[in-house]
VOGUTOR-780110 format. One line per 8 residues: number of its first residue (from 1); their letters; for each residue x, y, z of N, C-alpha, C, O. Coordinates in steps of 0.05 Angstrom, whole numbers, plus 5000, padded with zeros to 4 digits. Atoms other than C-alpha are relative to their C-alpha. Layout:
NUM = a = X:Y:Z:X:Y:Z:X:Y:Z:X:Y:Z | ...
This chain:
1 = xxxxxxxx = 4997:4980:4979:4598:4707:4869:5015:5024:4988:5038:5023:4981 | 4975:4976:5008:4619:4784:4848:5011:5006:5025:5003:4999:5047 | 4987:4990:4984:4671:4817:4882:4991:5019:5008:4974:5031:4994 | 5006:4969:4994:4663:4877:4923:5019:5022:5003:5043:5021:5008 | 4970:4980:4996:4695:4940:4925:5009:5010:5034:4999:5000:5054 | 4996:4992:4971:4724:4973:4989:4974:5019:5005:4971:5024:5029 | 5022:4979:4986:4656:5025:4993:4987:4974:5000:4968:4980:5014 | 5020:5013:4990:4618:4955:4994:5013:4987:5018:5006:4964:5016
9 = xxxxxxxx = 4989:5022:4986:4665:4922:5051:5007:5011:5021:5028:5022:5016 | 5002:4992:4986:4661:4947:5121:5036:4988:5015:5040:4965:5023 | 4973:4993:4998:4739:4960:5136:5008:5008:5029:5031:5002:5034 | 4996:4991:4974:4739:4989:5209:5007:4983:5015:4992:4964:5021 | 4981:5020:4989:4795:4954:5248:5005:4978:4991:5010:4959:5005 | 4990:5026:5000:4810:4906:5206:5021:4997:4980:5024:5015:4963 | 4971:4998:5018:4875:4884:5170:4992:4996:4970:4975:4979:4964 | 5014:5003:5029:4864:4892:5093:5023:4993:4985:5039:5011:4980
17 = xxxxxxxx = 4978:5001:5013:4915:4852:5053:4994:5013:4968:4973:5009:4954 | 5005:4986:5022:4919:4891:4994:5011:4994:4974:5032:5005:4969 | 4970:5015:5029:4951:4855:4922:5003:5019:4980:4985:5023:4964 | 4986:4991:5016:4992:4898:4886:5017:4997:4981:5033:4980:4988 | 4982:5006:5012:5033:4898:4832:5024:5025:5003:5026:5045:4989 | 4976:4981:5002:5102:4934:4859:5025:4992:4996:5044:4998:5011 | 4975:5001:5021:5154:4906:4811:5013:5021:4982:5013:5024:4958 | 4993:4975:5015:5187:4969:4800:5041:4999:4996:5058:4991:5012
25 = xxxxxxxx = 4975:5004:5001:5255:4975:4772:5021:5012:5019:5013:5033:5028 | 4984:4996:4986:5313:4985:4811:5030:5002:4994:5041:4983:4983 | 4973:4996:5015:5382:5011:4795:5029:5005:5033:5028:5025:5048 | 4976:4989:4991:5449:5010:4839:4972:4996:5041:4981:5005:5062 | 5009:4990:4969:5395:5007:4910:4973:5009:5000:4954:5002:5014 | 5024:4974:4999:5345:5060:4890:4985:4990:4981:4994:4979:4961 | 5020:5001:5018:5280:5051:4859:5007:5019:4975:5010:5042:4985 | 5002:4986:5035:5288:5086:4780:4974:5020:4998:4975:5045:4995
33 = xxxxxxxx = 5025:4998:5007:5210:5087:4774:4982:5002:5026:4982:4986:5045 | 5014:5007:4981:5166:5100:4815:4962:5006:5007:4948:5011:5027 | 5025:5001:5011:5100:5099:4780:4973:4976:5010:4949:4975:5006 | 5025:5021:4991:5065:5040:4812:5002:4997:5020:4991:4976:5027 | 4996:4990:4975:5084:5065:4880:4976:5016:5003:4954:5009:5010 | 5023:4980:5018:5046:5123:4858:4972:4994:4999:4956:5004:5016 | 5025:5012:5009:4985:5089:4831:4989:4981:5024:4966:4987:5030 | 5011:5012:4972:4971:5044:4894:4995:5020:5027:4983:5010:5047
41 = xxxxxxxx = 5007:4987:4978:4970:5109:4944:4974:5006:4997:4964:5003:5019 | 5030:4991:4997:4896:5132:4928:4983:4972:5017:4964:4976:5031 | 5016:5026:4987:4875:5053:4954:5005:4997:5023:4988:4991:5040 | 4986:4988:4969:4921:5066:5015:4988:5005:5017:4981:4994:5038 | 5014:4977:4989:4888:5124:5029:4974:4992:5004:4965:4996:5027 | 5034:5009:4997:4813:5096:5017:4999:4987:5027:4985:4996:5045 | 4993:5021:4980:4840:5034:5066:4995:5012:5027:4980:5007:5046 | 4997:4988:4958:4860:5080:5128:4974:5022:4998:4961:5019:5018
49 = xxxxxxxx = 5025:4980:5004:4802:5135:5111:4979:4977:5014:4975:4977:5039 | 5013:5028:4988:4759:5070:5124:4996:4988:5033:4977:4979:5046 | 5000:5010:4979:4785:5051:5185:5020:4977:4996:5032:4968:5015 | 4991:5028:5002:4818:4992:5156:5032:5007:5010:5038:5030:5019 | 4970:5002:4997:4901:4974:5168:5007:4988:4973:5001:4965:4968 | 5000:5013:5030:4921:4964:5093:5032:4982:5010:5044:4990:5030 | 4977:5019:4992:4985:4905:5097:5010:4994:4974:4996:4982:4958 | 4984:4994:5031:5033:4910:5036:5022:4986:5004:5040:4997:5017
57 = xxxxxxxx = 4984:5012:5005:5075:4853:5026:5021:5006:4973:5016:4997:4951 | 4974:4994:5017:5146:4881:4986:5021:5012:5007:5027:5027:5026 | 4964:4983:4991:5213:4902:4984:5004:5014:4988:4991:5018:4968 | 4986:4981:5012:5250:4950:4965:4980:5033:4992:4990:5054:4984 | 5012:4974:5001:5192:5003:4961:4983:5013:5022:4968:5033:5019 | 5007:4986:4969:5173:5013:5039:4994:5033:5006:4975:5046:5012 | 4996:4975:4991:5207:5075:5046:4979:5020:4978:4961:5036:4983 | 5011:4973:5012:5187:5114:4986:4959:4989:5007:4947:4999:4988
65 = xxxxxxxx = 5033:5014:5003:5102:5080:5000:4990:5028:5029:4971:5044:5031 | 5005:4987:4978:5114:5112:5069:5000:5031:4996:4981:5046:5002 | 4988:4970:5001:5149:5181:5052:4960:5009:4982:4942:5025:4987 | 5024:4983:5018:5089:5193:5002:4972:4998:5009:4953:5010:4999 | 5034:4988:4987:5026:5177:5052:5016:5008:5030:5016:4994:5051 | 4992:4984:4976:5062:5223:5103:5014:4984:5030:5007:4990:5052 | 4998:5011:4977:5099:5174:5149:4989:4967:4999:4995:4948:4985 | 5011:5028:5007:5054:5119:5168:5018:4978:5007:5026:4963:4990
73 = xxxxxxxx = 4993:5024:4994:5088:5070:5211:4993:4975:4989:5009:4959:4979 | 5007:5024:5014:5049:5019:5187:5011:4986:4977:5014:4962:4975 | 4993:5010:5024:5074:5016:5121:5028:4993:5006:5038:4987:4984 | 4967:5009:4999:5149:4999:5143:4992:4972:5014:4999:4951:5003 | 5006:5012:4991:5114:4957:5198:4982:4974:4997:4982:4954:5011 | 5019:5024:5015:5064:4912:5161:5027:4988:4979:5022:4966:4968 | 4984:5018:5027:5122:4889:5109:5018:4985:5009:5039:4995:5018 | 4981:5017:4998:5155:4828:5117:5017:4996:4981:5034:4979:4983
């Protein structure tokens, strides 16, 4: 079975867990780095463009995920 990508997977209303890798370093509180924060917003963006609700299980990089797709309750709100 291949995988599909998100333009082959009809996304409208539905929750899209999304696996990332956001092991980013952290100094004193604050993220250091924040390059694979970064690199996961264009799939974000595809996600809600879509229709979909993307759901991002991690810590410590909520805030800055949010600040950089403008807000976006969701992203504080989907993370356990």
């Amino acid at each position: 079975m291949a995988w599909k990508t998100l333009d082959e997977v009809e996304l409208g209303g539905k929750v899209v867990l999304t696996r990332v890798d956001l092991n980013v370093p952290v100094e004193d509180g604050a993220v250091t780095d924040v390059t694979r924060i970064t690199r996961i917003v264009p799939t974000v963006r595809d996600i809600l463009a879509a229709g979909g609700k993307p759901e991002l299980r991690a810590r410590y990089v909520v805030a800055r995920c949010a600040k950089r797709l403008g807000g976006g309750g969701w992203c504080a709100g989907s993370i356990r």
